[in-house]
N, C-alpha and C positions, 0 to 999 in steps of 0.2 A: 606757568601754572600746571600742566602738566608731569612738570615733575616734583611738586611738591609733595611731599610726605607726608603731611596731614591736608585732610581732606576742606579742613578750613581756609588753608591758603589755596586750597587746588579747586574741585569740586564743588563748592560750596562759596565760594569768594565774593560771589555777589549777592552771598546774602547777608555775609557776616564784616563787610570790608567796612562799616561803617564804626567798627568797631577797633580800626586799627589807631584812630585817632587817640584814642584809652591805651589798647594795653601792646600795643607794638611794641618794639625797642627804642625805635625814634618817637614814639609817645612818652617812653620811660625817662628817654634822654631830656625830652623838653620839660617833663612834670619836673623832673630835678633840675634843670637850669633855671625852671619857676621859681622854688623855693630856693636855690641857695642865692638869687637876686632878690626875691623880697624879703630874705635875710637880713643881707648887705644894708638892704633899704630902713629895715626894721633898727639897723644896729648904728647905723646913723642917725636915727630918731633920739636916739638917745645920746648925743654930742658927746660918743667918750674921746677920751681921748685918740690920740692918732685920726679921729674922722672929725675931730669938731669944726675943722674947716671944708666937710663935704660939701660942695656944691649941688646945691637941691634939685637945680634945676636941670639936672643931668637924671634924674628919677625917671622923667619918661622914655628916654635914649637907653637905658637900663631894661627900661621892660619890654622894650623895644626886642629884646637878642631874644626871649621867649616868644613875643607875640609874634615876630615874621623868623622863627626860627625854620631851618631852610635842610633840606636834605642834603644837600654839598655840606652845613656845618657840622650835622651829625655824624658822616663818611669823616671828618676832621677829627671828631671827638674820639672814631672808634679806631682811626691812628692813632691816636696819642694814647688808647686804651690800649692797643697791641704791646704798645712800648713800656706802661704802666703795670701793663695786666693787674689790675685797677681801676674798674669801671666809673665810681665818685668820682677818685683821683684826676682821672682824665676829663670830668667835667669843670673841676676846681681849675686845671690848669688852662683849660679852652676859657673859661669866665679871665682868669688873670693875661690870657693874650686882649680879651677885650676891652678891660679895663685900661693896657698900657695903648690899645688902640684908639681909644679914647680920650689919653693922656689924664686918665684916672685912676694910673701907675702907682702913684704915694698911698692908696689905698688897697692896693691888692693884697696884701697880708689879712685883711680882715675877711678875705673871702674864704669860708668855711670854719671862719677860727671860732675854735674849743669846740666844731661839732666831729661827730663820729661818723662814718658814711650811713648808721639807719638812721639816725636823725634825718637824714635826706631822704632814703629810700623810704621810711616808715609813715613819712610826712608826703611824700610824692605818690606813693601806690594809694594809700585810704582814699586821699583827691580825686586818683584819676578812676577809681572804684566808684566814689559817690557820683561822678560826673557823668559815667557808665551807666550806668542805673535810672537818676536822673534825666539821661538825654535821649538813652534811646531803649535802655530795658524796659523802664515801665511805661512808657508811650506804647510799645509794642504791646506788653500784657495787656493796656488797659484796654487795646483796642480788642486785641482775642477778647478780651471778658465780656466788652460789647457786644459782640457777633453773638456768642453764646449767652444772651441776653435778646438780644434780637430773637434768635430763632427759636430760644423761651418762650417769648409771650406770643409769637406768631405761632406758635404748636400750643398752647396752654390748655386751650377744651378740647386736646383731640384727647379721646379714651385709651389707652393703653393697659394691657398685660403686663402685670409684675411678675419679675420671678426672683423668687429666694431661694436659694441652693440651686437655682438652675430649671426649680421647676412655677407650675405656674400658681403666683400668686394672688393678693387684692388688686385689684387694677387702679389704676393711678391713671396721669398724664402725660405726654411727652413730652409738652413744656417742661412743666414739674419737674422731670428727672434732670431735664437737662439745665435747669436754672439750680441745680441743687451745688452742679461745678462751678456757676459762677458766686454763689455765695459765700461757698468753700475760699476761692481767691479772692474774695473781694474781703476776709478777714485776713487772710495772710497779708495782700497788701496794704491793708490797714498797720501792721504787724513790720514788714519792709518799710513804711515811709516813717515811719517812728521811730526809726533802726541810728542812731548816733554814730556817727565816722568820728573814728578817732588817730589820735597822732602821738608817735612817743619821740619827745624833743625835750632831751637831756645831758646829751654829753655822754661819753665813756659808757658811764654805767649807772646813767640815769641821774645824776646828784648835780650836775652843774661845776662838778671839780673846778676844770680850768676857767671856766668864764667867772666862779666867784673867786679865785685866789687871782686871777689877774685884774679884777675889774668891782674887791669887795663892796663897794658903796652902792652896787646894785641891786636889786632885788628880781632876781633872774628865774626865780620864779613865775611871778606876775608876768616877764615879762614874755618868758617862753608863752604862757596862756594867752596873752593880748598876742603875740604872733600867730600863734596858732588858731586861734579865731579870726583872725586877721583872711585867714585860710578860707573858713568855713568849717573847720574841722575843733572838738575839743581834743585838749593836751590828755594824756595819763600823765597822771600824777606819780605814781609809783611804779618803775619799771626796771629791766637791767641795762644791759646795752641792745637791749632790741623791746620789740613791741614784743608783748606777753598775748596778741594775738586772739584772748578771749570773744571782743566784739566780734574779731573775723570769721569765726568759729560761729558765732551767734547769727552771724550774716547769713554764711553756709548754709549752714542746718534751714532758717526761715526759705532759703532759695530751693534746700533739693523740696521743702513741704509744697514749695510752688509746684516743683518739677511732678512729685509722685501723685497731686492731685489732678494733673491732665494728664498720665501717664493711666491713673485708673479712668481717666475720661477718653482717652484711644482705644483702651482696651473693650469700651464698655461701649461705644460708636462703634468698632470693629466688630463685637458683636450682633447687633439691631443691624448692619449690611448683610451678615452673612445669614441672618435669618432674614431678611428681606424687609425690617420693617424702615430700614431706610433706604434708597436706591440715591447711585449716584449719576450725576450730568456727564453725557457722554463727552468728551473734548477730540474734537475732530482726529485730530494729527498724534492723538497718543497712543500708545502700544501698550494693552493691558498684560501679554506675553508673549512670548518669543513665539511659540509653537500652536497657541491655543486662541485663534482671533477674535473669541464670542467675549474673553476675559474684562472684565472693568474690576481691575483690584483696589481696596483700601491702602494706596501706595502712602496718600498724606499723613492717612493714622500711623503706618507704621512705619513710614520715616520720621516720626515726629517721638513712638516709640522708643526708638530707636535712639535718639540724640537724646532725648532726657534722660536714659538710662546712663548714657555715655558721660553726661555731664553730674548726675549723681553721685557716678563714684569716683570724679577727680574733686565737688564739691565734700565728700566726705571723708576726702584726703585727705585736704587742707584743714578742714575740721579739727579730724584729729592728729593731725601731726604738727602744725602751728605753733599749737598753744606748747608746746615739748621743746624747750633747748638745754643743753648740758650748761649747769651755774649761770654766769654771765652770760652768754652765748656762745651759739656754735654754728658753723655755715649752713646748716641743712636747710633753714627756713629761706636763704636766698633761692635756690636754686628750684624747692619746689614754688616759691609764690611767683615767680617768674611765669607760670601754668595758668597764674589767676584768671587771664582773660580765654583761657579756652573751655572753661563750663559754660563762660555766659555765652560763650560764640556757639556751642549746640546746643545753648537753651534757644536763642534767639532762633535755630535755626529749624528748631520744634516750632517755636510760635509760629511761624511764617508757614510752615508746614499747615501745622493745624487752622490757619485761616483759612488757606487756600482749601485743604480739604471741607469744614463748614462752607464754603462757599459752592461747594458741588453736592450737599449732601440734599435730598428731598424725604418728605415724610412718603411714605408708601400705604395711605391710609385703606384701600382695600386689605391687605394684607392682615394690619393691626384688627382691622375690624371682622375679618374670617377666623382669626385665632383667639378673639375675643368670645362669637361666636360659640367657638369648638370649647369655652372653659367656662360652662354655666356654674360648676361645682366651686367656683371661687364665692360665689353666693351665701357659701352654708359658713362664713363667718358673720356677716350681717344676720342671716336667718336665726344661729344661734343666740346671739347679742340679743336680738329683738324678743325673744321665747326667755329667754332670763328674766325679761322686764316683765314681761305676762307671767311668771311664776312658776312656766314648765318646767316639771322634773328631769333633770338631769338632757337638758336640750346640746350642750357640745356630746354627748355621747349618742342622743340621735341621732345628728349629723355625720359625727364619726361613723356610724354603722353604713349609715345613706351609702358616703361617698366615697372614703379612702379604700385606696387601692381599686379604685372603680374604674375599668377600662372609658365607658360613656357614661357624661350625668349630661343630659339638655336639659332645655329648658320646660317639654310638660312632666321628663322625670321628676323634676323641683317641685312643678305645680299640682302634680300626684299628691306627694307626698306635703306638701299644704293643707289641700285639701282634706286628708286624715289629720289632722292636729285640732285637739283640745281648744283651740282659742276662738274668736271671734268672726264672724264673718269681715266688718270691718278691716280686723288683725291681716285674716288671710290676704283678703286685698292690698294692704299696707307692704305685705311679703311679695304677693306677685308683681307688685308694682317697680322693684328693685331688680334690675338687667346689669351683666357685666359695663353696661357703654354707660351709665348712669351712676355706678358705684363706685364714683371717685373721690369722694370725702372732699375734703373744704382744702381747697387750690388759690393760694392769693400771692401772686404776683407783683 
């Protein structure tokens, strides 16, 4: 581990090793020995010839060599690759030792036949992408959205200081702000789980060439579709010799919106620590820096920074460079989706991040509430609002005169200057009655 060169095999390994099951190479090798077995299996369904005496009952001894598929077979596969240099190849050929191991010899020709190696690759990656996602990416997000949902409604009536541009605005709540990120994600993952995994399973250059001149009574069509459902996954219908990579594209792009919506939520928690309106749990045995002992830094936010960023711009690689191959095809797409599983390994390792950090983070309600205090002048927007309704002439430029650029406005400055106003005794009381900690408008959770 120590000498691995990226920081996910090395550094990081225990957070992201769950993740080797997807998109390893010995993940890559098994999703293809998946498919080109329930190929085999699919293509015996259909009694052509050369398989119409398949033995059925050899289907589960078949699914057998993926489901206890073994790291000594793999180390096997990526001999036979050395000598191929030909990754499919090498798989085609490790299935047809097992078939004659088997003494289901007479059928080995039919293994991979009339496919292309992305019919297997294009068919094997979207699976082990959806199965990714499904097992253990959105489990992880959905639990971050929890927490950030938890500490929502657990903060929801504390009063809070807004600021816009940096400076102080209508005050709000600190639930509120922070329940604003889990809404944000809980449309995108609505947006993700909608998201169709698809497969391009065509032959050569997508038309089915050799399976219909060698086998015309077929309707290879249909039957690519019932296989590939078969999958979990739908077929593209029209494609060349590779996936046209648009869905994956579309996948991307939904994942970095994941990424840059907690990336503005690190940044905006990074904030509220360093003004103190949030403090964090001290943890006994950690070292906030080298040189400076008193230090308790926002290390989770901006590791967590840190890895989204990282993972953004290999997710807006693959974006745009996927969908791009010369005519038919051209190799570039293998080499970069080979990467695919390393945005989601620094996404995941943001999420974990970001838990852990929400799980240290506390509200610092004195603070909130001295700074709340010290900004009576956020007032003269309610003040205003209410002097429009009563008819006063020109009341935002009242206000304006009162308080911008005003080093102090408190709270008897405000109620001064009430008391001079045109309106009602009533009115006036209605206006004194409004404090920054009370002037949080309609908050529902």
């Amino acid at each position: 581990m120590l000498k691995a060169i990226s920081p996910i095999d090395g550094r990081y390994h225990s957070k992201t090793k769950e993740l080797s099951d997807f998109f390893s190479e010995f993940a890559l090798i098994r999703y293809r020995i998946m498919v080109e077995i329930e190929y085999f299996l699919s293509l015996a369904n259909e009694r052509l010839q050369g398989m119409d005496d398949y033995p059925r009952n050899m289907d589960d001894d078949l699914r057998h060599i993926y489901q206890d598929f073994s790291q000594k077979e793999a180390e096997h596969i990526k001999d036979i690759e050395s000598r191929t240099n030909h990754d499919v190849k090498a798989v085609e050929y490790f299935l047809k030792e097992k078939l004659d191991e088997m003494g289901l010899g007479k059928y080995r020709e039919m293994v991979h036949f009339g496919l292309t190696s992305q019919d297997v690759n294009n068919t094997a990656i979207p699976l082990s992408i959806k199965e990714a996602i499904h097992t253990t990416y959105l489990p992880l997000l959905a639990s971050l959205k929890e927490k950030i949902q938890e500490l929502s409604k657990l903060w929801k009536t504390v009063p809070m200081l807004a600021r816009t541009h940096g400076q102080p605005a209508s005050p709000t709540t600190a639930g509120k702000e922070l329940y604003v990120f889990a809404d944000r994600l809980g449309s995108q993952i609505f947006q993700l789980q909608q998201t169709p995994f698809k497969a391009k399973f065509g032959g050569a250059t997508g038309n089915f060439n050799a399976h219909s001149v060698t086998y015309p009574g077929v309707d290879w069509i249909a039957f690519g579709n019932r296989f590939v459902n078969h999958l979990g996954l739908e077929r593209l219908n029209y494609t060349t010799q590779i996936d046209h990579y648009d869905q994956v594209a579309t996948l991307c792009h939904n994942l970095m919106r994941i990424n840059t919506i907690l990336i503005d939520m690190c940044r905006d928690i990074w904030t509220y620590i360093s003004i103190n309106y949030f403090s964090q749990k001290v943890v006994a045995h950690e070292t906030g820096s080298s040189t400076m002992p008193h230090k308790v830094n926002p290390i989770d936010f901006e590791n967590a920074e840190g890895n989204l960023g990282v993972a953004n711009a290999l997710f807006s690689h693959l974006a745009e460079k996927l969908p791009i191959s010369r005519l038919q095809r051209d190799l570039t797409d293998s080499t970069v989706l080979r990467n695919i599983g390393v945005p989601f390994a620094h996404s995941i390792i943001a999420f974990k991040s970001l838990n852990k950090g929400l799980n240290k983070i506390d509200l610092n309600e004195t603070e909130i509430m001295d700074d709340l205090d010290k900004n009576w002048a956020v007032l003269t927007e309610a003040y205003q609002s209410i002097l429009r309704r009563e008819g006063v002439a020109e009341p935002y430029e009242l206000l304006k005169s009162l308080s911008r650029g005003k080093d102090h406005i408190d709270r008897e400055t405000l109620h001064s200057f009430i008391d001079q106003l045109p309106v009602t005794s009533q009115v006036k009381d209605e206006l004194k009655r409004i404090t920054p900690f009370n002037y949080t408008g309609l908050i529902d959770l």
